[in-house]
C-alpha positions as CSV (number, residue, x, y, z in Angstrom):
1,X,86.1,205.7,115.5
2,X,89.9,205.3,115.2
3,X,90.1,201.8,116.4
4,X,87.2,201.2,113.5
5,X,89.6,202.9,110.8
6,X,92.9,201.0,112.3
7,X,90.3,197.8,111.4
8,X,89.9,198.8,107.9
9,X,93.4,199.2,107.3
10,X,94.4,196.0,108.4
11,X,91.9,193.8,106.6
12,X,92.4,196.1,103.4
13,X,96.2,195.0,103.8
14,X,94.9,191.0,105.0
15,X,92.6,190.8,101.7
16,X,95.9,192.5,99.3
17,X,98.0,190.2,100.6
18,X,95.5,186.6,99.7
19,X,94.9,188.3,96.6
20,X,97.9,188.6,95.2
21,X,98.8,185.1,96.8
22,X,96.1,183.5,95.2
23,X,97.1,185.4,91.5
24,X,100.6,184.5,92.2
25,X,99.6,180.2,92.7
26,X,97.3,180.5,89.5
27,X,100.0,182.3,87.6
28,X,102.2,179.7,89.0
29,X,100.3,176.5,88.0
30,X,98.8,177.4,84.8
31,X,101.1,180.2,83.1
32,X,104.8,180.5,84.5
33,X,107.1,179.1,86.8
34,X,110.9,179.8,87.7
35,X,113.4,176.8,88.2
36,X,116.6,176.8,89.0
37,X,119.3,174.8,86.7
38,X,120.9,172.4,89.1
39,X,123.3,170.6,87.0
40,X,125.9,171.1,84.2
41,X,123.9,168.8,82.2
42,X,122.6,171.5,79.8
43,X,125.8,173.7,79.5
44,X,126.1,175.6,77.3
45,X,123.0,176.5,76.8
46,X,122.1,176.9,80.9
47,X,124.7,176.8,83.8
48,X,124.3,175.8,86.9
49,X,122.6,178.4,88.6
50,X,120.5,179.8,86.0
51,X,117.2,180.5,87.2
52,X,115.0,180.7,84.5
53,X,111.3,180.7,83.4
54,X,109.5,177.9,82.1
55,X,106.1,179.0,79.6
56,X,103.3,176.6,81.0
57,X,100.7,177.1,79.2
58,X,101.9,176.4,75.4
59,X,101.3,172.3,76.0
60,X,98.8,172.6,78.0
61,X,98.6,173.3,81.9
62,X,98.1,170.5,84.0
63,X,95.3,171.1,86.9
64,X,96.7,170.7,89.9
65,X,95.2,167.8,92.0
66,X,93.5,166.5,88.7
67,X,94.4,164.6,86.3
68,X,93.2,166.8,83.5
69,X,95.4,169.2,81.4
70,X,94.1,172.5,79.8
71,X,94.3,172.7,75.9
72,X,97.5,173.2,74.0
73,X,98.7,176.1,71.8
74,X,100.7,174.0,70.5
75,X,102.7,170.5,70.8
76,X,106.1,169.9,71.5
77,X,108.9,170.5,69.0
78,X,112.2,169.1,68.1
79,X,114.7,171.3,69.5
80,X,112.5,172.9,72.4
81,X,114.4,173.1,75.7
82,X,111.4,171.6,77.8
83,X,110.8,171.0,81.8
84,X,109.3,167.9,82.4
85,X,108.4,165.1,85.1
86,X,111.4,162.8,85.8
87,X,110.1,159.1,84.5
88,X,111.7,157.5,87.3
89,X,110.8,160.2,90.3
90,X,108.0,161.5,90.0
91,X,109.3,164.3,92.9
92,X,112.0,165.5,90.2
93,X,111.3,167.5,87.8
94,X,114.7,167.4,85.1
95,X,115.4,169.9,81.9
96,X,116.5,168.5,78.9
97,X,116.6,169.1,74.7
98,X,113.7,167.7,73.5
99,X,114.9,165.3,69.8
100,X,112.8,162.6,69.2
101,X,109.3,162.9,68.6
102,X,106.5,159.9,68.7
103,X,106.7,157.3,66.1
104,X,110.1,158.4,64.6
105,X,112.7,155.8,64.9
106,X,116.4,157.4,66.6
107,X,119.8,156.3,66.4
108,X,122.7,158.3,68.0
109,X,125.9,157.2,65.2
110,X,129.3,159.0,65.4
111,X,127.8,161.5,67.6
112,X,125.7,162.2,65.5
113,X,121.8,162.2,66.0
114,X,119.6,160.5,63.0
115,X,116.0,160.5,62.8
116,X,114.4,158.1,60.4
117,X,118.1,157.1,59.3
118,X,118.8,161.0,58.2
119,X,120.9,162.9,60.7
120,X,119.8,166.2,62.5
121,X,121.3,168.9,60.5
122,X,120.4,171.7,62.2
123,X,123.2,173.6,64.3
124,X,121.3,173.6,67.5
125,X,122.4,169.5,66.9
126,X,124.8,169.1,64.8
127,X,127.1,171.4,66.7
128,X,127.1,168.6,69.7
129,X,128.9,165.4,69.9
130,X,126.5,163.0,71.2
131,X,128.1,159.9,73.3
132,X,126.5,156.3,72.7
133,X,126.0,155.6,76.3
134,X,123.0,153.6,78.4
135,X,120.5,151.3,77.5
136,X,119.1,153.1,74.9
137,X,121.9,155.0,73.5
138,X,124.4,152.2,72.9
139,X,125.9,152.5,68.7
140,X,124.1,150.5,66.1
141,X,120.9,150.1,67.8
142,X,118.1,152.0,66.5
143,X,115.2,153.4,69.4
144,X,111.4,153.4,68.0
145,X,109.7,156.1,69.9
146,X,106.2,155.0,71.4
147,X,103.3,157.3,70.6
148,X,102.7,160.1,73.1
149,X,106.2,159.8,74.1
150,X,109.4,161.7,73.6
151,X,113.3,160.8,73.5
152,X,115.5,164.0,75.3
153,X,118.7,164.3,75.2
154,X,121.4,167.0,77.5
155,X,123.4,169.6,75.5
156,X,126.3,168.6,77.6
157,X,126.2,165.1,76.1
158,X,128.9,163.7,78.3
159,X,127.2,164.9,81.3
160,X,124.0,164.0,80.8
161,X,120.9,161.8,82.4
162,X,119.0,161.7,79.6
163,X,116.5,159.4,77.2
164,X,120.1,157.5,76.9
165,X,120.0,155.8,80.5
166,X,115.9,156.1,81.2
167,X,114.4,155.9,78.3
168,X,111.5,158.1,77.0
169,X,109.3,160.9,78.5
170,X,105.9,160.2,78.8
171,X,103.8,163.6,77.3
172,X,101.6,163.6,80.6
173,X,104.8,164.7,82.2
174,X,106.2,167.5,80.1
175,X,105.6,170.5,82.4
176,X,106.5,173.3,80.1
177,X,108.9,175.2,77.8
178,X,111.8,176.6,79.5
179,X,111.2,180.3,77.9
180,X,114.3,182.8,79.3
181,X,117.1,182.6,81.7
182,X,116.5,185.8,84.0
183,X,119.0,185.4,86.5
184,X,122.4,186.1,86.8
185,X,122.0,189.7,85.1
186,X,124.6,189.3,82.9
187,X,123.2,185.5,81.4
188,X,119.5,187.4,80.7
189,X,119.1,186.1,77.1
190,X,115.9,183.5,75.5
191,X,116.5,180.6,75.6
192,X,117.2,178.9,71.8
C-alpha cells in the first residue's frame, strides 16, 4: 500500500511539473516573453543588461511552426519600442524605436526626423540627434516606406544598427512590444 501511495506522489509531482511547462511555452509564444538588452544601442531608454518583457499578443502572436499570426489588438505605432525579427538574420531578433510607418515618406535632416517633409515633434524624438549614416539614412535623400513595412531607428543614434544601414522591417517580423524593464531592481520602470 505504501509503495502505491509513494506512486501517486510522484506522478502528481511528474503531471505539475508538464503542466506548468506546457502553460509556461504557451504563455511564452502567444503572450509574453523576456529578452535581454544586449547592446547600448537603445540607451537611454534600455542599458545593456536590461532584461525586460516584451507584450506578444497586441500585433498579433505568431503560431509557432505556422505561418499564421493570431489577430491584433492593435497595429504598430510611431514611437513603440518594438522586438522584431532581424531582416538580415532571421536567428536575431534586434530592439529598436519604431518611426516610420507604411506609405509615409522619411527623411532624417539636421538630426532631425521628418515624416511627409514635417519633422517629429514629439520629445520622445525630438530630444535625439539623429546621424545621417548608411544606405538609407544618408542627408537629402528622402526613404518611401513600402506598405506592410516599417523604418526603426536606435535611441542611441550614434550606436545604432538600425533602418539606416538595413533598410526596413518587414511587419511579418515584428515579434512584439517591449512592455517593462524588470530587471536590475533599481531600473523597474515601463517602458515609454
Amino acid at each position: 500500500m505504501e509503495k502505491k501511495k509513494w506512486k501517486s506522489v510522484v506522478w502528481e509531482w511528474v503531471e505539475s511539473i508538464v503542466v506548468a511547462f506546457i502553460l509556461a511555452m504557451i504563455i511564452r509564444a502567444f503572450v509574453i516573453q523576456a529578452f535581454k538588452i544586449p547592446s547600448g544601442s537603445m540607451r537611454s531608454t534600455l542599458l545593456e543588461g536590461d532584461l525586460i518583457l516584451v507584450n506578444k499578443f497586441i500585433y498579433g502572436a505568431k503560431v509557432p511552426l505556422a505561418d499564421l499570426s493570431l489577430p491584433a489588438i492593435r497595429q504598430p505605432n510611431r514611437g513603440d519600442v518594438i522586438v522584431f525579427i532581424y531582416p538580415e538574420s532571421p536567428k536575431k531578433d534586434f530592439i529598436k524605436r519604431l518611426v516610420g510607418l507604411p506609405g509615409e515618406t522619411l527623411e532624417i535632416k539636421n538630426g532631425t526626423v521628418y515624416i511627409n517633409d514635417k519633422p517629429l515633434l514629439d520629445p520622445i524624438f525630438n530630444q535625439r540627434y539623429y546621424y545621417n549614416r548608411g544606405e538609407f539614412g544618408q542627408e537629402g535623400r528622402k526613404i518611401k516606406i513600402p506598405e506592410d513595412n516599417f523604418f526603426v531607428l536606435g535611441d542611441n543614434s550614434a550606436s545604432s544598427q538600425d533602418s539606416r544601414y538595413w533598410g526596413f522591417v518587414p511587419r511579418k517580423n515584428i515579434l512584439g512590444k517591449a512592455l517593462v524593464i524588470y530587471w536590475p531592481p533599481h531600473r523597474v520602470r515601463m517602458i515609454k
